[in-house]
DSSP file (Angstrom, degrees, kcal/mol; ACC not computed):
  #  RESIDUE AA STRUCTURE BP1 BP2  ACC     N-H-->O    O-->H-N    N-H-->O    O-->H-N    TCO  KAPPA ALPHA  PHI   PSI    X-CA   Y-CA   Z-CA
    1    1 A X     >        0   0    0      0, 0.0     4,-1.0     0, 0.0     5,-0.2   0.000 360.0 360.0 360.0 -46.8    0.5   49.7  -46.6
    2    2 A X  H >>  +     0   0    0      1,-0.2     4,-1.6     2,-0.2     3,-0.6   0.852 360.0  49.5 -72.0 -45.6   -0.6   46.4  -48.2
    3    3 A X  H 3> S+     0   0    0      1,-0.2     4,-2.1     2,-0.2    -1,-0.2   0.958 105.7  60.8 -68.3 -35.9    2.8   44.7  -46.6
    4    4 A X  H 3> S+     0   0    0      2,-0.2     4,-2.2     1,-0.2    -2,-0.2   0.667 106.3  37.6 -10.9 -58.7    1.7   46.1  -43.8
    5    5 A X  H <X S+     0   0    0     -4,-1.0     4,-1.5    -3,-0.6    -1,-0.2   0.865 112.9  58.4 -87.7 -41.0   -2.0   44.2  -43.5
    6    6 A X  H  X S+     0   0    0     -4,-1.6     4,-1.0     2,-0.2     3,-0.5   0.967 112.5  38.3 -73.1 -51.7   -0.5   41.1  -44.8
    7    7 A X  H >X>S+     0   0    0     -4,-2.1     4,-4.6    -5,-0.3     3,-1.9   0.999 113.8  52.7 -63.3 -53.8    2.1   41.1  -41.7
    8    8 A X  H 3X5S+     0   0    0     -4,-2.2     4,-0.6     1,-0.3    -2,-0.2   0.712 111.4  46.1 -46.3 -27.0   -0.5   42.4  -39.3
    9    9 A X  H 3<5S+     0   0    0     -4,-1.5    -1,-0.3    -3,-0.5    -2,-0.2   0.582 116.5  53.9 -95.3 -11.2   -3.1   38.9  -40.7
   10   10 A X  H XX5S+     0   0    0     -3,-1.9     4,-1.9    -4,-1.0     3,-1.0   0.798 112.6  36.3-106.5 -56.0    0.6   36.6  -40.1
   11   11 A X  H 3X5S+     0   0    0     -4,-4.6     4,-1.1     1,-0.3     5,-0.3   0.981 118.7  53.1 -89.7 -29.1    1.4   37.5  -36.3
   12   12 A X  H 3X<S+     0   0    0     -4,-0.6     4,-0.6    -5,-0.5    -1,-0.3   0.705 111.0  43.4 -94.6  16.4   -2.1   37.5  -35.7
   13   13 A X  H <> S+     0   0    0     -3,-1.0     4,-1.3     2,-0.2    -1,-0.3   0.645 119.6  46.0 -73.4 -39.8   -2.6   33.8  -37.2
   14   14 A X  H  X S+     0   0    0     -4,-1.9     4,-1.2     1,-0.2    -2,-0.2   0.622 106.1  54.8-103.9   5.2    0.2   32.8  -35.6
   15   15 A X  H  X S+     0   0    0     -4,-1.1     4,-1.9    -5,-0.2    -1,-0.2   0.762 112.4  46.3 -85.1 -50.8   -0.7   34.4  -32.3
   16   16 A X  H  X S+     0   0    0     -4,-0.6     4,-5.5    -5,-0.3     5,-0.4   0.872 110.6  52.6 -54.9 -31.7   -3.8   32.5  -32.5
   17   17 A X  H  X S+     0   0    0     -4,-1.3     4,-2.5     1,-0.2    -2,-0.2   0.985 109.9  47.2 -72.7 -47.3   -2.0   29.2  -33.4
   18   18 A X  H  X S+     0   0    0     -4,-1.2     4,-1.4     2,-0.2    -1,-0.2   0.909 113.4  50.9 -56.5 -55.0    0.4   29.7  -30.4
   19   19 A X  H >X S+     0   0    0     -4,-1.9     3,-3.2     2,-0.2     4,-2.1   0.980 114.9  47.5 -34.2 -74.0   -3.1   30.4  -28.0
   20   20 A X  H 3X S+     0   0    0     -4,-5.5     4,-1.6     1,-0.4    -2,-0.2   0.926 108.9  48.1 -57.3 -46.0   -4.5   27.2  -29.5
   21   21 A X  H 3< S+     0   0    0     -4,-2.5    -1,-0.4    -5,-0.4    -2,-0.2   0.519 105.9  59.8 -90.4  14.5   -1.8   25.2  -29.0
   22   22 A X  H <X S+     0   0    0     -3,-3.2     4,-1.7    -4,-1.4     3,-0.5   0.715 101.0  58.1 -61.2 -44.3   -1.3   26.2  -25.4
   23   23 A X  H  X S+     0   0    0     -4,-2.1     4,-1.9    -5,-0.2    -2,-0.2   0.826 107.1  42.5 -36.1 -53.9   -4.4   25.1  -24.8
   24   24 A X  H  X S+     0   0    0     -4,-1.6     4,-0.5     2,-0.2    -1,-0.2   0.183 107.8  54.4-104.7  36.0   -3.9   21.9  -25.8
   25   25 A X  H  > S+     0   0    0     -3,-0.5     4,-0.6    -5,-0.2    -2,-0.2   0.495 112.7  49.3-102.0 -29.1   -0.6   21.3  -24.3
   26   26 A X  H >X S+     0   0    0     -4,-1.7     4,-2.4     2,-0.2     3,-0.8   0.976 114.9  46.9 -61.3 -58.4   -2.5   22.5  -21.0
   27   27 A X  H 3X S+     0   0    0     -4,-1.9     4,-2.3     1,-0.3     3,-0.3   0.932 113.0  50.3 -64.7 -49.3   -5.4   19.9  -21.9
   28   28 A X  H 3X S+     0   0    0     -4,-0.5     4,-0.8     1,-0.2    -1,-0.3   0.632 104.9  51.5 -96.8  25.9   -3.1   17.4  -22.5
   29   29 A X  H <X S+     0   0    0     -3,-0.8     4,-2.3    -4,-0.6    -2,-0.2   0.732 111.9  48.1 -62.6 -40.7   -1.1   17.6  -19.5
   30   30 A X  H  X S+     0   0    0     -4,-2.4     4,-1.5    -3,-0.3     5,-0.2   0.836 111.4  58.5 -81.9 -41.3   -4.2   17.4  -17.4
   31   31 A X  H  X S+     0   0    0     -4,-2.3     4,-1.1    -5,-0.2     5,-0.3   0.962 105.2  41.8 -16.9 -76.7   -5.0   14.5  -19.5
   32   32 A X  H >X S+     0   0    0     -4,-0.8     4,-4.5    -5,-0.2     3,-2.7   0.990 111.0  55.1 -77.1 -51.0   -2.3   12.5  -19.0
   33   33 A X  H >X S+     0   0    0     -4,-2.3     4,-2.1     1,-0.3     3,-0.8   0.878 102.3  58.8 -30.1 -79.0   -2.1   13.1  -15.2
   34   34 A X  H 3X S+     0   0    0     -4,-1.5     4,-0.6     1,-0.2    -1,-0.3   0.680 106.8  50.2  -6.4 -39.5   -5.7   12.0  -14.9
   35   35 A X  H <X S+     0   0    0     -3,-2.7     4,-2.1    -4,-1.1    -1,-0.2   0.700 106.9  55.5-100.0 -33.4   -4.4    8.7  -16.5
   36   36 A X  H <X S+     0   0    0     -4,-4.5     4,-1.5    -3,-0.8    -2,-0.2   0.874 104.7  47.7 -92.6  -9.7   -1.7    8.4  -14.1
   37   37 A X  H  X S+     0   0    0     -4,-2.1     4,-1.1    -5,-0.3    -2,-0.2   0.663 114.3  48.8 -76.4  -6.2   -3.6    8.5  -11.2
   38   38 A X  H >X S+     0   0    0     -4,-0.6     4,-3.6    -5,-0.4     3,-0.9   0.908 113.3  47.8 -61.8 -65.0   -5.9    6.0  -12.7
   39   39 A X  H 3X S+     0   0    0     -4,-2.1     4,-1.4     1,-0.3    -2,-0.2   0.762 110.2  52.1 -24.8 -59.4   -3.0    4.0  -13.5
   40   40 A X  H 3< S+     0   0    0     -4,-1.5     4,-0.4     2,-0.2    -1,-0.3   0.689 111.5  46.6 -33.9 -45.0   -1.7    4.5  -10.0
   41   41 A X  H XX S+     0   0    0     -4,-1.1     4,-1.5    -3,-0.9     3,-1.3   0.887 112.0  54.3 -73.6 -46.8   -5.0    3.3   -8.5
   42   42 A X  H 3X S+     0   0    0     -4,-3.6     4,-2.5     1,-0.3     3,-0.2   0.908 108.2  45.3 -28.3 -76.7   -4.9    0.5  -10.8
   43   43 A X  H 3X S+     0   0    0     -4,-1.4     4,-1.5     1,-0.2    -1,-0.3   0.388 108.5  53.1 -43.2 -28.5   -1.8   -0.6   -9.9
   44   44 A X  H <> S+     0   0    0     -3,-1.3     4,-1.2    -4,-0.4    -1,-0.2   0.635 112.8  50.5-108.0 -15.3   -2.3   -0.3   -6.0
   45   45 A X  H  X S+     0   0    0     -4,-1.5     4,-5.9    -3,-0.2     5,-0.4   0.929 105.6  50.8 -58.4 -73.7   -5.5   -2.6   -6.6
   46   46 A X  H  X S+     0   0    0     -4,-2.5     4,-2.5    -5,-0.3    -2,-0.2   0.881 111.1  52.4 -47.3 -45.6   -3.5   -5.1   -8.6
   47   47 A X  H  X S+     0   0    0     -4,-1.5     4,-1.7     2,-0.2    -1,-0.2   0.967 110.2  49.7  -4.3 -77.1   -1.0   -4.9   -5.2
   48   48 A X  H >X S+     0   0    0     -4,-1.2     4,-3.1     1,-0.3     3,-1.5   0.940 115.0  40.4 -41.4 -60.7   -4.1   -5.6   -3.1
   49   49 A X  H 3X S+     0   0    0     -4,-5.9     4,-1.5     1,-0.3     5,-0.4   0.936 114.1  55.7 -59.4 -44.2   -5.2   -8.7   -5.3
   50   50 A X  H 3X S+     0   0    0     -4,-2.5     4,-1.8    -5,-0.4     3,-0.4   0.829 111.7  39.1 -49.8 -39.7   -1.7   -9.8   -5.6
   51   51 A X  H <X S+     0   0    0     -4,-1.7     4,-1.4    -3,-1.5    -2,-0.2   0.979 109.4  61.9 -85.3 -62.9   -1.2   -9.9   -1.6
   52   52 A X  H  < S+     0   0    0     -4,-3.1    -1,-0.2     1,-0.2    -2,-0.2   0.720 107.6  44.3 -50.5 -20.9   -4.6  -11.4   -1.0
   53   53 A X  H >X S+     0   0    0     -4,-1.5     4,-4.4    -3,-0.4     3,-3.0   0.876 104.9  62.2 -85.2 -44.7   -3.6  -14.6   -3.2
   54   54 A X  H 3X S+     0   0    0     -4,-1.8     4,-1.4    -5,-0.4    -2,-0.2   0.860 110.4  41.7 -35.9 -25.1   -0.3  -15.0   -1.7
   55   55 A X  H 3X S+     0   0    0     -4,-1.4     4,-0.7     2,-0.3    -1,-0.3   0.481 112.5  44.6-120.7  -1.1   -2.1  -15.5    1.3
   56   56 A X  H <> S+     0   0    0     -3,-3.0     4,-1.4    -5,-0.2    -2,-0.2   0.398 113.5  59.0-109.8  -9.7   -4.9  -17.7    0.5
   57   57 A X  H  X S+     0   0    0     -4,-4.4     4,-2.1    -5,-0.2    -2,-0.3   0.986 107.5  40.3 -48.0 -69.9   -2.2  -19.2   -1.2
   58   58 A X  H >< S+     0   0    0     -4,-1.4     3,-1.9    -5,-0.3     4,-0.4   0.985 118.9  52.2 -29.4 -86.4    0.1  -19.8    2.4
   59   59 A X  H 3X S+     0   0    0     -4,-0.7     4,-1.0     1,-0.3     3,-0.4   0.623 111.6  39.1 -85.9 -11.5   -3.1  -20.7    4.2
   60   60 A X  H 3X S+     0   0    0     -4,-1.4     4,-1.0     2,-0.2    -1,-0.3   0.681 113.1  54.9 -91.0 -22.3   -4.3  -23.3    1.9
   61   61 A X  H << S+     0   0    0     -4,-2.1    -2,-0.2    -3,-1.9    -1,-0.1   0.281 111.0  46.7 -72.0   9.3   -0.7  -24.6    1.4
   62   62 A X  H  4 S+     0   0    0     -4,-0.4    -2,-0.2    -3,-0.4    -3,-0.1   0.735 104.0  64.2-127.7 -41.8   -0.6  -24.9    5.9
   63   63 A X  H  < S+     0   0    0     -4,-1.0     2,-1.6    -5,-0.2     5,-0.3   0.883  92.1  69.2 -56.4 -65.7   -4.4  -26.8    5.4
   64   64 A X  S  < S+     0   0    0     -4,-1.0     2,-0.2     4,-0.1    -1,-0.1  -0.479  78.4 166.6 -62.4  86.0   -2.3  -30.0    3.3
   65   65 A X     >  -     0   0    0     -2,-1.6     4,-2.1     1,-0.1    -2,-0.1  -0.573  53.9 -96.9 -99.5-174.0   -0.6  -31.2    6.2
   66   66 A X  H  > S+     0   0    0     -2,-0.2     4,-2.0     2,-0.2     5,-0.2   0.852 123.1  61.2 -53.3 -44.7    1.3  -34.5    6.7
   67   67 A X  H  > S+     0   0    0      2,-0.2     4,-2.1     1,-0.2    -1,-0.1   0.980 110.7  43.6 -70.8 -53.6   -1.7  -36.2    8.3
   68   68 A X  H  > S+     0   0    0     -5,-0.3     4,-3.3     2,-0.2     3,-0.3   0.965 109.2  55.0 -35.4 -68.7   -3.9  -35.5    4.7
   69   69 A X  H  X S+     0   0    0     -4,-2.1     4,-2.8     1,-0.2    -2,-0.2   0.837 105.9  44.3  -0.2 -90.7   -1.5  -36.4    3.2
   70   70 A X  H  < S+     0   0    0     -4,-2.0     4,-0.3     2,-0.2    -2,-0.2   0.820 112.2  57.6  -4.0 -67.9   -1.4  -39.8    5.2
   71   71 A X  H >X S+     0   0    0     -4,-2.1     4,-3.9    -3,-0.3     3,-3.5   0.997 110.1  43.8 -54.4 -68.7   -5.3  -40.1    4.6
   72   72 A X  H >X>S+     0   0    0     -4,-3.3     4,-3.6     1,-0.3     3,-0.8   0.890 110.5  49.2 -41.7 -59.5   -4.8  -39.9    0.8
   73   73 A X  H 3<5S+     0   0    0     -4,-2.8     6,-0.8     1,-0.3    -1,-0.3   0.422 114.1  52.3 -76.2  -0.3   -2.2  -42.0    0.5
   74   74 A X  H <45S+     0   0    0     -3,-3.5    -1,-0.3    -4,-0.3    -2,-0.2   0.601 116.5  33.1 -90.4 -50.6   -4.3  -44.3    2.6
   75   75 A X  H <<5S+     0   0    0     -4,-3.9    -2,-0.2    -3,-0.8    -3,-0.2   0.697 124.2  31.6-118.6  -7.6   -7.4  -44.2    0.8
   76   76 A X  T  <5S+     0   0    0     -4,-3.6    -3,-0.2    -5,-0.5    -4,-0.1   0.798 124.6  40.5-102.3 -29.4   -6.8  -43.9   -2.7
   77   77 A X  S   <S-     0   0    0     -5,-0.6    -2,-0.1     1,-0.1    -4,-0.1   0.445  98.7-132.6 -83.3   8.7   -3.4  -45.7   -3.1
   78   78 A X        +     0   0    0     -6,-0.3    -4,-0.2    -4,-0.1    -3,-0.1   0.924  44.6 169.0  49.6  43.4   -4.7  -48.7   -0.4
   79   79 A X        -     0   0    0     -6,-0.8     2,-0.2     1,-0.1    -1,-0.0  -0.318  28.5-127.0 -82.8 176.8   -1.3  -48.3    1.3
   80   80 A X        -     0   0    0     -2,-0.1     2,-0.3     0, 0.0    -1,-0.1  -0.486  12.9-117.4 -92.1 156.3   -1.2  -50.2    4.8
   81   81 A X        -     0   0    0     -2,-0.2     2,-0.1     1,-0.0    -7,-0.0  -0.765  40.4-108.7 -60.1 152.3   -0.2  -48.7    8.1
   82   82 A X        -     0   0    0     -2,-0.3     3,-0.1     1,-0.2    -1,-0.0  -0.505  31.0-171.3 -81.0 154.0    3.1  -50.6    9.3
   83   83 A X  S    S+     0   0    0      1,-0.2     2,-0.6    -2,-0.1    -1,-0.2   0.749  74.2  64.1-113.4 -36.3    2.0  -52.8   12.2
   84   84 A X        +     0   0    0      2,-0.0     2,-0.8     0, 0.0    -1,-0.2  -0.809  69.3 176.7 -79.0  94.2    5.8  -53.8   13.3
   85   85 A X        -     0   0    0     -2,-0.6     2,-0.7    -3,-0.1     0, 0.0  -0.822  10.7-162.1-101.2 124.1    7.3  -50.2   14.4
   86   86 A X        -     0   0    0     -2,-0.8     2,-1.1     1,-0.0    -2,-0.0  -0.612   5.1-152.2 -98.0  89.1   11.0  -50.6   15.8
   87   87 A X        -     0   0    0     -2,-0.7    -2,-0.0     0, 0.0    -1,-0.0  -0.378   2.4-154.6 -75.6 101.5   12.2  -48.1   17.6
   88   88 A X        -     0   0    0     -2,-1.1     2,-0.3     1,-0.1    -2,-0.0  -0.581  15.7-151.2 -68.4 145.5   16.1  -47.5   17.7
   89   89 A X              0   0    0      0, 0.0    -1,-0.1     0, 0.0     0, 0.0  -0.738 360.0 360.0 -86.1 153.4   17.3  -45.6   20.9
   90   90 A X              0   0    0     -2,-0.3    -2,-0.0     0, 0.0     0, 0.0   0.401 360.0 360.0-113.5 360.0   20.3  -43.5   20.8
């Protein structure tokens, strides 16, 4: 009788323990999803920002033409314009 109660207090401890840790194999599954759609969102953000420099990147690199260029090198290095241009025909 007495082994009896002692098995009967063992499956139901371990019955519990198996409950509980279903639980929080459920909770951290839902957990971790949660964190990969943050992650995801993150990520499609970081995307966004990424594309948006590329591209003020490109339009400020089309801004620096040759003729700025020109200007600068005109007014801070006190270059000349040529005055004698020759022009070879072909």
């Amino acid at each position: 009788m007495r082994f009896l109660i002692n098995r009967f207090k063992i499956n139901i401890t371990l019955g519990v323990a198996i409950i509980a840790l279903s639980i929080m194999a459920i909770y951290w599954h839902q957990q971790m999803h949660i964190l990969y759609e943050e992650s995801k969102k993150i990520e499609k953000k970081n995307q966004q920002i990424i594309a948006m420099q590329k591209q003020l990147l490109t339009e400020q690199s089309q801004k620096i033409s040759g003729k700025e260029i020109k200007e600068k090198a005109l007014e801070y290095l006190k270059m000349k314009t040529p005055k004698n241009i020759k022009q070879i025909t072909l």
